[in-house]
C-alpha positions, -999 to +999 in steps of 0.1 A: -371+291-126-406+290-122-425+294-089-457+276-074-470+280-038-477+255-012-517+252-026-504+249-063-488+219-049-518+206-035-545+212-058-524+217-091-496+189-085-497+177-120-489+209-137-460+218-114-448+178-115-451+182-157-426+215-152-403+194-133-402+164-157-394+192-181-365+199-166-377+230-148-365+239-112-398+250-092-391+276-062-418+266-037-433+297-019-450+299+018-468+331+028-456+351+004-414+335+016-393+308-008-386+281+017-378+252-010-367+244-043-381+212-067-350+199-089-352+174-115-336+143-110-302+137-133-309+112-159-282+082-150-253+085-174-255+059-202-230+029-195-198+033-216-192+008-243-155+000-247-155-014-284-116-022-272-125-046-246-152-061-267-129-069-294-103-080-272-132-106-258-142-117-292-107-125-300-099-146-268-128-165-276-126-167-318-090-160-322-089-149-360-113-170-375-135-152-396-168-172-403-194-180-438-223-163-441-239-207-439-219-207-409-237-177-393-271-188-398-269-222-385-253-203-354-287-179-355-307-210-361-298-229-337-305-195-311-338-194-321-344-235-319-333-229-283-360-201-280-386-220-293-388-249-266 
């Protein structure tokens, strides 16, 4: 854990803020006594991706079919027409 005091706050905020974006906790001293501590923020979790329900959704909508590779670019083709205007 690094430490900084009440002026290194003041007059050297980007150096402590650049330990905390490293992931760094900063103990925060005044006259010579720790009275606070800087923690990173967590980083949000990543949403899940259930490949289950996905597939589940594809099916409900396409059933078995399985398309061409002419049928999947005049899909894509027709996406980007749309795009265009």
């Amino acid at each position: 854990m690094r430490t900084a005091t009440v002026a290194d706050l003041r007059n050297h905020f980007r150096r402590v803020s650049a330990w905390i974006e490293n992931g760094e906790t900063v103990q925060i001293v005044k006259r010579g006594r720790a009275f606070a501590r800087l923690v990173p923020e967590e980083a949000p979790a990543a949403p899940h991706f259930d490949a289950g329900k996905h597939l589940k959704r594809l099916r409900e909508i396409w059933g078995d079919r399985v398309f061409s590779a002419a049928e999947v670019k005049a899909m894509r083709d027709a996406e980007l027409e749309g795009e265009e205007g």
